[in-house]
DRENVOMI-556538 format. One record per atom (N, C-alpha, C): residue in one letter; x, y, z negated. Coordinates in nm, 2 decimals, always signed. Example, Ala and Ser with C-alpha at 12.3 -4.5 7.8 and 13.67 -1.06 7.14 Angstrom:
<recs>
@resn->A | xx->+1.32 | yy->-0.57 | zz->-0.78
@resn->A | xx->+1.23 | yy->-0.45 | zz->-0.78
@resn->A | xx->+1.32 | yy->-0.33 | zz->-0.78
@resn->S | xx->+1.28 | yy->-0.22 | zz->-0.71
@resn->S | xx->+1.37 | yy->-0.11 | zz->-0.71
@resn->S | xx->+1.29 | yy->+0.00 | zz->-0.79
</recs>
This chain:
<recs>
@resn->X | xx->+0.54 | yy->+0.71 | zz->-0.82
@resn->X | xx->+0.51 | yy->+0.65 | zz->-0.69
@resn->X | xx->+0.62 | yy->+0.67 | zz->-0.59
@resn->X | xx->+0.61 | yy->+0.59 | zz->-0.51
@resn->X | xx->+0.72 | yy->+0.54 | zz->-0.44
@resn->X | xx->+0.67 | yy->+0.51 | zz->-0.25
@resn->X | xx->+0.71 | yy->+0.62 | zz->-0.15
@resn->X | xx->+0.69 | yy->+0.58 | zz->-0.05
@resn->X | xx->+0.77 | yy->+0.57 | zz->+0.07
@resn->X | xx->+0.77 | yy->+0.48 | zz->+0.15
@resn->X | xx->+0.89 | yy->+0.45 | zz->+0.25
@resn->X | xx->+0.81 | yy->+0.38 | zz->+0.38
@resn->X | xx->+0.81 | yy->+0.51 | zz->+0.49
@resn->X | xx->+0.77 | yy->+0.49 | zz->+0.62
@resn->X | xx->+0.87 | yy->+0.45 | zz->+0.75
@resn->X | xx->+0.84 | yy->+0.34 | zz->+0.79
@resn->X | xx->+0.90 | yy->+0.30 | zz->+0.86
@resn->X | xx->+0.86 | yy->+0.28 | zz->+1.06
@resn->X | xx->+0.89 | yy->+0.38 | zz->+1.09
@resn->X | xx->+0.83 | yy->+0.44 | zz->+1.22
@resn->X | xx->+0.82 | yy->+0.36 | zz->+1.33
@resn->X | xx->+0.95 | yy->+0.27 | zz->+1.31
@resn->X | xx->+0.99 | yy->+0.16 | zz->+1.43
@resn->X | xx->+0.90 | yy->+0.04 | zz->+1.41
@resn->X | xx->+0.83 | yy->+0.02 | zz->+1.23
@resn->X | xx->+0.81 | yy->-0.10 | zz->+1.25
@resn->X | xx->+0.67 | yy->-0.06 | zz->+1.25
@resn->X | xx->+0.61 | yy->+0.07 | zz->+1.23
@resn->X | xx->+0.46 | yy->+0.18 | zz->+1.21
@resn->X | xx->+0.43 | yy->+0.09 | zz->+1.06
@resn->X | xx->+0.45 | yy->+0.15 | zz->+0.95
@resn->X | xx->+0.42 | yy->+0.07 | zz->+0.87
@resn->X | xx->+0.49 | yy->+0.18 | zz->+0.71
@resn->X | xx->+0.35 | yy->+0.15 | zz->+0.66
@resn->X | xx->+0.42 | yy->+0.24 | zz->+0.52
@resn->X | xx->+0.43 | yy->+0.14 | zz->+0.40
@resn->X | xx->+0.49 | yy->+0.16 | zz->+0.30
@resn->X | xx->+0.52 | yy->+0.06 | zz->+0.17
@resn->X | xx->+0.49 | yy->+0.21 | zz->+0.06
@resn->X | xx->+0.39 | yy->+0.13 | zz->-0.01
@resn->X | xx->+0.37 | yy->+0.21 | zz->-0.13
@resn->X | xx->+0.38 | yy->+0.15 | zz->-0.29
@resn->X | xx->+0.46 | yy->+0.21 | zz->-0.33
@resn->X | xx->+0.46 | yy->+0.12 | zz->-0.48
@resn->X | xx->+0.41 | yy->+0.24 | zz->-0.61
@resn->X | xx->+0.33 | yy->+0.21 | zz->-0.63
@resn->X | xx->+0.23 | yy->+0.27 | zz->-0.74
@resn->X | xx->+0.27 | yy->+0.29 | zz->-0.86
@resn->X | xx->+0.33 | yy->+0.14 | zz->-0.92
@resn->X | xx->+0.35 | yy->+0.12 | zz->-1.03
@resn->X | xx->+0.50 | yy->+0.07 | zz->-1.06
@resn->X | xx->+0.55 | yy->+0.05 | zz->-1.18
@resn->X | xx->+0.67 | yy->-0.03 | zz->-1.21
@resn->X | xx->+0.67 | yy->-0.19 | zz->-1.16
@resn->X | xx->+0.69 | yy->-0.29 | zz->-1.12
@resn->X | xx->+0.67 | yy->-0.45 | zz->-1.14
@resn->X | xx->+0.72 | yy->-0.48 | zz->-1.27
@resn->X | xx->+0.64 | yy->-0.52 | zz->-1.36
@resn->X | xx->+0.64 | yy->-0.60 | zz->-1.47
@resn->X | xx->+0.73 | yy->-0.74 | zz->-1.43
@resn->X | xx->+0.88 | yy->-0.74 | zz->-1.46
@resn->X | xx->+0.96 | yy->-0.86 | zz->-1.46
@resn->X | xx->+0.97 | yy->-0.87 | zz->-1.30
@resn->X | xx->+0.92 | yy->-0.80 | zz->-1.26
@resn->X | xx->+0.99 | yy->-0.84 | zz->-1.09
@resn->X | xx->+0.89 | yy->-0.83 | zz->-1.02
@resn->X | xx->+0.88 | yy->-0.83 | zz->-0.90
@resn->X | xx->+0.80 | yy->-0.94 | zz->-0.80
@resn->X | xx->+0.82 | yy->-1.03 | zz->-0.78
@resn->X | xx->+0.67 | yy->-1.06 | zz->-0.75
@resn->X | xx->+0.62 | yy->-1.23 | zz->-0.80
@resn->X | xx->+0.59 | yy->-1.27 | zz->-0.57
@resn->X | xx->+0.60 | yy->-1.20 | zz->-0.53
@resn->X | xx->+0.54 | yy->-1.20 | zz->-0.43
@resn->X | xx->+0.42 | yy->-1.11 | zz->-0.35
@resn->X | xx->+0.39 | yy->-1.14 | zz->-0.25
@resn->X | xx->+0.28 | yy->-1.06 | zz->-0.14
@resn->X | xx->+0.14 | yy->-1.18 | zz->-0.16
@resn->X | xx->+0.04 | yy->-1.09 | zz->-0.13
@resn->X | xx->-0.11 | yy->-1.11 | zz->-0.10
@resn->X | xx->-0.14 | yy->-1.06 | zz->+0.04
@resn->X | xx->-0.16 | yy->-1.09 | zz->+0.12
@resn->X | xx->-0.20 | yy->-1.08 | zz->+0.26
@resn->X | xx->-0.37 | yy->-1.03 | zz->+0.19
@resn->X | xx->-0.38 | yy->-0.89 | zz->+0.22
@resn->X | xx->-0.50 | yy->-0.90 | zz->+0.24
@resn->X | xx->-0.60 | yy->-0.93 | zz->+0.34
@resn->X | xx->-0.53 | yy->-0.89 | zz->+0.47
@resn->X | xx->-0.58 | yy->-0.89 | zz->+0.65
@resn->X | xx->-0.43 | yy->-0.88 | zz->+0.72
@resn->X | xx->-0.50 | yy->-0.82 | zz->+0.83
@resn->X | xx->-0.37 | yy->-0.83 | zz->+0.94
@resn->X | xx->-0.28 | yy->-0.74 | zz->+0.94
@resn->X | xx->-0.34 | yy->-0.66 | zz->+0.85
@resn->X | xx->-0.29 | yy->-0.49 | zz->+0.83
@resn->X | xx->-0.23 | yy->-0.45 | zz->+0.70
@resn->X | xx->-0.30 | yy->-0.53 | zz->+0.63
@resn->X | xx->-0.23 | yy->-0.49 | zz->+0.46
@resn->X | xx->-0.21 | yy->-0.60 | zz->+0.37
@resn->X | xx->-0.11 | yy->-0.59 | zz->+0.32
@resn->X | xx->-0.04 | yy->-0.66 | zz->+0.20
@resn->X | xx->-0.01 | yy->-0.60 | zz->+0.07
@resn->X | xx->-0.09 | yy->-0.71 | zz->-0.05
@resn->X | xx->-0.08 | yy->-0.63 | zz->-0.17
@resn->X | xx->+0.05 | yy->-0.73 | zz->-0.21
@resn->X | xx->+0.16 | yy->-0.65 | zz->-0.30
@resn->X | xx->+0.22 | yy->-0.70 | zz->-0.39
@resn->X | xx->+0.25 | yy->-0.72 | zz->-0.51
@resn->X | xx->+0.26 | yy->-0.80 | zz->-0.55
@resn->X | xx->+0.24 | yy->-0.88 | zz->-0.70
@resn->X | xx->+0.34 | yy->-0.85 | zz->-0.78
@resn->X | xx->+0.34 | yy->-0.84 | zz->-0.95
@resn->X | xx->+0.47 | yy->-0.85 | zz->-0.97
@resn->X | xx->+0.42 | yy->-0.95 | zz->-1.08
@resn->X | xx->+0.53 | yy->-1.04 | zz->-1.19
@resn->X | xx->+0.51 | yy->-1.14 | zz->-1.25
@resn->X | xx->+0.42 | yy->-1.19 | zz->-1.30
@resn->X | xx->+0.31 | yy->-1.08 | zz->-1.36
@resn->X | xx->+0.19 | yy->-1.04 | zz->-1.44
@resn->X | xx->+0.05 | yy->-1.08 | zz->-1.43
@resn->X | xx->+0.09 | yy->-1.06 | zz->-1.23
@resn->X | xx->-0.03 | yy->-1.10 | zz->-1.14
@resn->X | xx->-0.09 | yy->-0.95 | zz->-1.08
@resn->X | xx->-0.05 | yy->-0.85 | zz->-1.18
@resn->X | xx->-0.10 | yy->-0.73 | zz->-1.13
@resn->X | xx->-0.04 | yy->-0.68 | zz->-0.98
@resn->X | xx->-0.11 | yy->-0.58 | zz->-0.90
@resn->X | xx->-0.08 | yy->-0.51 | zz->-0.79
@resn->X | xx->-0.03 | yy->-0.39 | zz->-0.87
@resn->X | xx->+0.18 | yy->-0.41 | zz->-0.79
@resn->X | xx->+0.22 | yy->-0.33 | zz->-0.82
@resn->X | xx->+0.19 | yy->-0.20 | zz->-0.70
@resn->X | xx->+0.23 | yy->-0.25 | zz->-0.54
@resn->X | xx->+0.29 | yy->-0.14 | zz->-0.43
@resn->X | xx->+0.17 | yy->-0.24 | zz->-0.32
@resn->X | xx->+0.17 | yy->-0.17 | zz->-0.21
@resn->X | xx->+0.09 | yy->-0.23 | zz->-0.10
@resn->X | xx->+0.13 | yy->-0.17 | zz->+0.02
@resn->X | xx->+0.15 | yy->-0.25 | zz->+0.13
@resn->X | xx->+0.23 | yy->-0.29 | zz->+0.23
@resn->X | xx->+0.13 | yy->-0.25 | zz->+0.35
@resn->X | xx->+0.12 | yy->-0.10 | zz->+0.44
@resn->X | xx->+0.00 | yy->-0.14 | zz->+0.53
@resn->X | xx->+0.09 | yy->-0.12 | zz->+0.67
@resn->X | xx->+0.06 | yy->-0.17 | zz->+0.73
@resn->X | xx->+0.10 | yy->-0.23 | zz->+0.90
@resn->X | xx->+0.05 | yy->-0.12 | zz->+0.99
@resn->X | xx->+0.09 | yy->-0.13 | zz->+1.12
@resn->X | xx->+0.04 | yy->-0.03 | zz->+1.22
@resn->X | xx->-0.04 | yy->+0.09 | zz->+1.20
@resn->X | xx->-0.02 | yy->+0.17 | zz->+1.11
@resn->X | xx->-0.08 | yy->+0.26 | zz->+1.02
@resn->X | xx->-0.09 | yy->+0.42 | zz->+1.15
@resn->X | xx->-0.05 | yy->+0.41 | zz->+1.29
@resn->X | xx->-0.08 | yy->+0.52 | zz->+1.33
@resn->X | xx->-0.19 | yy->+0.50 | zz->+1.37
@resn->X | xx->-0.28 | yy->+0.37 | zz->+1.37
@resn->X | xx->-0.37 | yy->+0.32 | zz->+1.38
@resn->X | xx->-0.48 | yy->+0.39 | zz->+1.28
@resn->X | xx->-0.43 | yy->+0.37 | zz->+1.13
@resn->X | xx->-0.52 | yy->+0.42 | zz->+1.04
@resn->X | xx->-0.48 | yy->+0.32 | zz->+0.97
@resn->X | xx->-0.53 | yy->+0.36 | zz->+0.85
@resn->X | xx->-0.52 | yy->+0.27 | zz->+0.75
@resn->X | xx->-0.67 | yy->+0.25 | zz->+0.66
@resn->X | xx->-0.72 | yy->+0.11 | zz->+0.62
@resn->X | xx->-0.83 | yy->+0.09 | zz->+0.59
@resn->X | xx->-0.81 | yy->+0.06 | zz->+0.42
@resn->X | xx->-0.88 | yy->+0.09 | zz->+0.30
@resn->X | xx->-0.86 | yy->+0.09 | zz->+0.20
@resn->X | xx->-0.99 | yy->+0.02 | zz->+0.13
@resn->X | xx->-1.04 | yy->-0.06 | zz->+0.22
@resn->X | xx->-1.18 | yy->-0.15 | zz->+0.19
@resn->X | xx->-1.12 | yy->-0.28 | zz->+0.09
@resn->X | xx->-1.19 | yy->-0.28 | zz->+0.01
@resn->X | xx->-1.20 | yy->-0.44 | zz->-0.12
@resn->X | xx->-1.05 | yy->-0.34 | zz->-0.18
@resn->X | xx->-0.97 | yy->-0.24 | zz->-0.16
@resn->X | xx->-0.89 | yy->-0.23 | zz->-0.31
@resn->X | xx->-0.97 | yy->-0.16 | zz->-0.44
@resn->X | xx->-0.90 | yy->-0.19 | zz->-0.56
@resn->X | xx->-0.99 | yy->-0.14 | zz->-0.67
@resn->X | xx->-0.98 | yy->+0.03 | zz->-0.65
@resn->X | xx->-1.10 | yy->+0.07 | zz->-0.72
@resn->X | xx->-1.08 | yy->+0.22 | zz->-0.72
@resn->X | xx->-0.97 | yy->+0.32 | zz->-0.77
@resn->X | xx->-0.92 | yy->+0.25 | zz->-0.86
@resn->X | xx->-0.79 | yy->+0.33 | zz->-0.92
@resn->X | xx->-0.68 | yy->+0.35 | zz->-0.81
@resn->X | xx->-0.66 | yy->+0.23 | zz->-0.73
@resn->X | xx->-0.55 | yy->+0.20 | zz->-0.64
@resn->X | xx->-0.58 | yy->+0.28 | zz->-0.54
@resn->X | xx->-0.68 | yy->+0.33 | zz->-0.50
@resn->X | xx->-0.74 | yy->+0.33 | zz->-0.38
@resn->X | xx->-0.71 | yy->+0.54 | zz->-0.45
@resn->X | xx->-0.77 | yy->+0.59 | zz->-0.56
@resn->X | xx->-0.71 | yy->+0.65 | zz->-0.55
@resn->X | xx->-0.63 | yy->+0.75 | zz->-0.59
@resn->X | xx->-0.50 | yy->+0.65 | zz->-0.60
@resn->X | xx->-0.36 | yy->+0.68 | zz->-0.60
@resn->X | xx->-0.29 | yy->+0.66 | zz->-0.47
@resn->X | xx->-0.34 | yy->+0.60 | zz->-0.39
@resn->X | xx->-0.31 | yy->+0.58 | zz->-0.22
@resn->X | xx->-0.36 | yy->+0.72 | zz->-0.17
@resn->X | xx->-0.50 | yy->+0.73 | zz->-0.19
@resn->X | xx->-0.55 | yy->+0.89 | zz->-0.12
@resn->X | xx->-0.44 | yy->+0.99 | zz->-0.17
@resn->X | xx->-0.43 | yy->+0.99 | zz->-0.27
@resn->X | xx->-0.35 | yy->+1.12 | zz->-0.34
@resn->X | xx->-0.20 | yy->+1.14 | zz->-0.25
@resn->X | xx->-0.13 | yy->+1.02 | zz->-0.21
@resn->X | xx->+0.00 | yy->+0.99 | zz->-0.18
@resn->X | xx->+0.01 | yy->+0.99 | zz->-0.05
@resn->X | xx->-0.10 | yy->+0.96 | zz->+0.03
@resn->X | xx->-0.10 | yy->+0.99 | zz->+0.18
@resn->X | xx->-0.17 | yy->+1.13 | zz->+0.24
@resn->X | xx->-0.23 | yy->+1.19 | zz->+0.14
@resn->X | xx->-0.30 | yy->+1.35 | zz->+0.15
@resn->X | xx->-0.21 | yy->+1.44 | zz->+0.26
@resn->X | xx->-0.08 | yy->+1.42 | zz->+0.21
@resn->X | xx->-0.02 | yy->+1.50 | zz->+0.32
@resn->X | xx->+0.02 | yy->+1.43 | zz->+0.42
@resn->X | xx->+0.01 | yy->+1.32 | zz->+0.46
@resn->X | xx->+0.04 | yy->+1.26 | zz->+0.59
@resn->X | xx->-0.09 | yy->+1.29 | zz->+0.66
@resn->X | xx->-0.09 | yy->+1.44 | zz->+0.75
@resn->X | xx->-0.20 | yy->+1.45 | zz->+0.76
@resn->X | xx->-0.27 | yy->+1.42 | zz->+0.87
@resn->X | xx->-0.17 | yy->+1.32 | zz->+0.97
@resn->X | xx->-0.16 | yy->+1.25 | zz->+1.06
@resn->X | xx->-0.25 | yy->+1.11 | zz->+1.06
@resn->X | xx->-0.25 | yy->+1.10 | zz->+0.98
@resn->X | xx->-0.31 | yy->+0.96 | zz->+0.90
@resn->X | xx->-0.44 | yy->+0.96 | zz->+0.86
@resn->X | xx->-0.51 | yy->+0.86 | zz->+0.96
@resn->X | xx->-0.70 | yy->+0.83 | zz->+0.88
@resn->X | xx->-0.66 | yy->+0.72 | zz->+0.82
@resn->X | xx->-0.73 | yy->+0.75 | zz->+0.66
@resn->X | xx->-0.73 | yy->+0.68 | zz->+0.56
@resn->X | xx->-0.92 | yy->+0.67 | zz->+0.54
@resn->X | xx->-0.94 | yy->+0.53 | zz->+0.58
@resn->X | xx->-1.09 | yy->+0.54 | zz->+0.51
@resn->X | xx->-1.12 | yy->+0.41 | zz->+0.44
</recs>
């Protein structure tokens, strides 16, 4: 797993998995999160926005969801619900 927070833009990137042949592109889930795709169709990483806000982890599948809790556990700064 792979994470990269970016303070200026409040915004974390999480890549879970390898991308199968690349990225294929982004899934807007809301105004807040972006899933991305890699050639396969699968969600490899997901993109959440204004995250001192909180971050919402509603409609991801349960596996993703959590490997997200596990990876944000110590950001203890952070409501994940």
């Amino acid at each position: 797993m792979q994470v990269r927070y970016d303070s200026e833009a409040d915004a974390i990137f999480l890549r879970l998995r390898p991308a199968h042949g690349g990225e294929a592109g982004g899934r807007r889930l809301d105004d807040t999160r972006i899933a991305h795709l890699d050639h396969s169709g699968r969600v490899f990483a997901y993109e959440f926005l204004f995250v001192s806000r909180g971050v919402s982890l509603e409609g991801i599948g349960s596996d993703d969801v959590a490997l997200i809790r596990e990876t944000l556990r110590p950001v203890s700064r952070l409501a994940v619900a």
